[in-house]
C-alpha positions in Angstrom: 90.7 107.7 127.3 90.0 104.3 128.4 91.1 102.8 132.0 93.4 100.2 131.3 93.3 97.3 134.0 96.0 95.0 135.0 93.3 92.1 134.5 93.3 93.7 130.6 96.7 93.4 130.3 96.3 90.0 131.8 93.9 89.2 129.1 95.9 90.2 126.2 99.0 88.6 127.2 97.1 85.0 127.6 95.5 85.6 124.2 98.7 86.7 122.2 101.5 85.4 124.0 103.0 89.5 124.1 104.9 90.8 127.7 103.5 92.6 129.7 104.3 96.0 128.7 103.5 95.9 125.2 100.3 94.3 125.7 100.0 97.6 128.1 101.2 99.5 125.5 98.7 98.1 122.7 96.1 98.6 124.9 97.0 102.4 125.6 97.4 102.8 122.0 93.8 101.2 121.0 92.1 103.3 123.7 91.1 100.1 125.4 90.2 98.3 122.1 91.1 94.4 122.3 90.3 93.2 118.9 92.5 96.4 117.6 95.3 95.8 120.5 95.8 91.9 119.0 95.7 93.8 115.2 98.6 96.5 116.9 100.7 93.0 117.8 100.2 91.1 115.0 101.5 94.3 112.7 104.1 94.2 114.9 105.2 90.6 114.3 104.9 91.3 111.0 107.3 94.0 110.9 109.9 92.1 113.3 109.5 88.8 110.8 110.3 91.2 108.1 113.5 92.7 109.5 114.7 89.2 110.5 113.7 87.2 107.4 117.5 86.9 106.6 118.4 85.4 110.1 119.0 81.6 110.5 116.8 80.1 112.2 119.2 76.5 113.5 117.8 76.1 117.1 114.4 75.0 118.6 112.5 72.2 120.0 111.3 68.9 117.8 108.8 67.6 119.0 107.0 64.0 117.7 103.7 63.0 118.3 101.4 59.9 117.8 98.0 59.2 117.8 95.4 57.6 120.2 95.5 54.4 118.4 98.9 54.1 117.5 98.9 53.9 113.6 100.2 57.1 112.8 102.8 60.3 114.1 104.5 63.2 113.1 107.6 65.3 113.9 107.6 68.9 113.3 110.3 71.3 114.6 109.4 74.8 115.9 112.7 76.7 115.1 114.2 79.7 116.2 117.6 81.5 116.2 119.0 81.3 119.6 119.3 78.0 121.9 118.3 80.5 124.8 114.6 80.3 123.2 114.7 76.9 122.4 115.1 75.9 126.1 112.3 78.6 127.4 109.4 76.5 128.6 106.3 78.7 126.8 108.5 78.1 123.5 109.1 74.4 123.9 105.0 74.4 125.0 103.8 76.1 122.1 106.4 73.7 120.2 104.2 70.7 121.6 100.8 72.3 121.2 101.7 73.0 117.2 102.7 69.5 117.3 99.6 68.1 118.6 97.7 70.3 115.8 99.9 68.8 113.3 99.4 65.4 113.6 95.9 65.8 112.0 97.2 67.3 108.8 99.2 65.2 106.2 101.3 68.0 104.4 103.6 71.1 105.8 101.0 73.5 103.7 98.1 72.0 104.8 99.1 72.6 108.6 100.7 76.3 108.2 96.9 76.9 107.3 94.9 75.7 109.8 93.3 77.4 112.0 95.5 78.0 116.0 94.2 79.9 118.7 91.9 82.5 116.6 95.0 82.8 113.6 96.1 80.5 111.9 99.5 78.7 112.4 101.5 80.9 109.7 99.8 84.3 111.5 100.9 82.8 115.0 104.5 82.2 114.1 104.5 85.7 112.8 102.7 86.7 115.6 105.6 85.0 118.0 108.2 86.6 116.2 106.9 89.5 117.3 106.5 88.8 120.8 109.9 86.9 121.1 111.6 89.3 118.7 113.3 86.1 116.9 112.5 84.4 113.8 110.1 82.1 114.0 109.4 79.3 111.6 108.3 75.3 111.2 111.7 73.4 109.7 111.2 69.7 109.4 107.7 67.9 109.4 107.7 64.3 108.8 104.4 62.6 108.5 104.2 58.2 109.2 101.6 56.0 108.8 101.6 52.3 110.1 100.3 49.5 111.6 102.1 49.9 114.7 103.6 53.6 115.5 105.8 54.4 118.2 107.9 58.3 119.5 111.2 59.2 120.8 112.5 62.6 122.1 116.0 63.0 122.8 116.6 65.2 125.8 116.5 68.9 125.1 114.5 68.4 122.3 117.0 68.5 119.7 116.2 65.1 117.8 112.8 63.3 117.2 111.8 60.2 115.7 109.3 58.4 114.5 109.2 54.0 113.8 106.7 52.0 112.5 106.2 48.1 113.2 104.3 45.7 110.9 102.6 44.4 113.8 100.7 45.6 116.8 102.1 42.8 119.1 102.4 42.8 122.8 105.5 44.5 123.4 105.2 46.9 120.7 105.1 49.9 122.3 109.1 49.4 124.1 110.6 48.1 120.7 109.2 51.2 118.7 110.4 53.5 121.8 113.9 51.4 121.2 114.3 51.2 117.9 113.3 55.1 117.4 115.9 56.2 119.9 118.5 54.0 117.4 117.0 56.1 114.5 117.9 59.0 116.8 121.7 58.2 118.0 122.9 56.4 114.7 121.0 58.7 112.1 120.6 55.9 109.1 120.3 57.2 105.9 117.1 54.9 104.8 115.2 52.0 106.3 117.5 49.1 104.3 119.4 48.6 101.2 115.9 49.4 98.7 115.9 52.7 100.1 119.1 53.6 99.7 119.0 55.7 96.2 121.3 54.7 92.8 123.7 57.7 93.2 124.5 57.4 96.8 125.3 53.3 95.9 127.3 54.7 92.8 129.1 56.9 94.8 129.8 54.9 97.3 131.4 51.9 95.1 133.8 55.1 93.8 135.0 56.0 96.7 135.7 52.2 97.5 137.4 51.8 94.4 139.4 55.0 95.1 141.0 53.6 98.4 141.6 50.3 96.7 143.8 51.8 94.2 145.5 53.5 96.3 146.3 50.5 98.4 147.1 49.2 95.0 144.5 46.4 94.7 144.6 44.7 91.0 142.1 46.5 88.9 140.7 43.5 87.5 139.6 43.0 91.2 138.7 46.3 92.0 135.3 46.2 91.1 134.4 42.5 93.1 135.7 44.5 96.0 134.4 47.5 95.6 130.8 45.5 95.7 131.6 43.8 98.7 132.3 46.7 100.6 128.9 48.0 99.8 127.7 46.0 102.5 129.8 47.7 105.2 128.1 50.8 104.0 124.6 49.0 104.5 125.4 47.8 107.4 126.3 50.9 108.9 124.3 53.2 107.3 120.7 51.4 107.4 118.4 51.4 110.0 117.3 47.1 110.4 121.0 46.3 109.6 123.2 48.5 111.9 124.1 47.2 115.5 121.4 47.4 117.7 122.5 50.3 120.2 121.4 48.5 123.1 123.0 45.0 122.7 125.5 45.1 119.7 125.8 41.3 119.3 122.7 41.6 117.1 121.1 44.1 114.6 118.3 46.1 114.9 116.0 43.6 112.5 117.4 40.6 114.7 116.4 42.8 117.6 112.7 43.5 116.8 112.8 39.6 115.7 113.5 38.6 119.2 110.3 40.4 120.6 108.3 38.5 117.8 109.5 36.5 114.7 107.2 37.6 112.3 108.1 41.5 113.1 109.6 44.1 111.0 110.1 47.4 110.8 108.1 49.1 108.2 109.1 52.5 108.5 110.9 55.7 110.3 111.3 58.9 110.7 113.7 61.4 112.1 114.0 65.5 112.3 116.7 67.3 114.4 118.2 70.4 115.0 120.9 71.9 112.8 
């Protein structure tokens, strides 16, 4: 029988992420045997994962990330099924770390593969399962590319976004930040009117026409007015035209304009919680 150290048990529990006593207990089990101890765990995450794969899985921490250079980000969220996790500080740390890894992978497959800490990232979530004894999973990941990218985290780590700019210009680091945290509080459903899709405009000019019949608008003008409430709906519900957060007299596109005329906003991206 091997003599099991409390530097060993130190040693597993920095390698897997386990407590204390069942990297003890793994240990004791393997007769001192580390590569077979990490094995033990991992099984054990596996059999946790699989008596919890029915759970939801609703809380977390999102986490966004961008490159050295700016031109491109990505928000993943680390999920889990009690805000009690979330909020522990080795969860919302690994959340980061994964992030970090996932910026240099352009699909959710691709990432779930690579290789994290000896495992890869699918075997470590299974792995943390274990340890946590919650499910663990990766829920959103958004991927942007740009010319100019910038981050926002909302505290608590429950929403992140990502914005690009067309331009690189002196300032653009602030106006990304700002425009990101609008994406955050006012959750537009696309960038502007093109990205809004057919079906959501369709609908949209129903329900109009609805509530004008009801108020008992002509029918020959129903449709005119239906239209023209369609841009209410853009207006609110697009990300360069709604009222900029931080000064409302203009909108966000007028806002980025202000920092430099030729700028736009080319892109965004947003993940929460929920």
């Amino acid at each position: 029988m091997a003599t099991i150290t409390a530097a060993d048990v130190n040693k597993l529990r920095t390698i897997t992420g386990a407590g204390m006593m069942d990297c003890k207990k793994a240990l004791v089990e393997s007769d001192g045997d580390f590569d077979l101890a990490i094995e033990n765990l991992r099984k054990k995450g596996q059999k946790v994962a699989a008596n919890r794969s029915d759970r939801e899985s609703i809380e977390g921490a999102v986490i966004a990330v961008v490159n050295a250079d700016n031109t491109e980000g990505v928000v993943i969220a680390l999920n889990c099924e009690t805000d009690f996790v979330g909020k522990n500080e080795s969860f919302v740390k690994l959340a980061q770390e994964l992030a970090a890894l996932a910026i240099n992978f352009d699909t959710k497959d691709a990432f779930m593969a690579a290789p994290f800490q000896s495992i890869t990232v699918a075997e470590k979530l299974i792995e943390q399962t274990g340890v946590i004894g919650e499910k663990i999973e990766i829920g959103a990941f958004e991927k942007l590319n740009g010319t100019f990218v910038g981050s926002y985290i909302h505290a608590g780590n429950k929403i992140a976004t990502l914005v690009s700019l067309s331009a690189a210009v002196a300032g653009a680091d602030e106006v990304s930040r700002n425009v990101a945290m609008q994406a955050a509080a006012m959750n537009p459903i696309a960038l502007n009117e093109a990205g809004v899709d057919a079906d959501t405009i369709a609908k949209e000019i129903e329900i109009a026409k609805d509530m004008l019949r009801q108020e008992g608008k002509p029918e020959a003008m129903i449709e005119n007015i239906a239209k023209g409430k369609l841009g209410r709906f853009f207006k609110d519900n697009t990300l360069v035209n709604q009222d900029y957060i931080k000064d409302s007299s203009m909108s966000v596109a007028n806002y980025v304009k202000s920092v430099d005329a030729n700028l736009v906003v080319t892109g965004f991206k947003r993940a929460a919680l929920g």
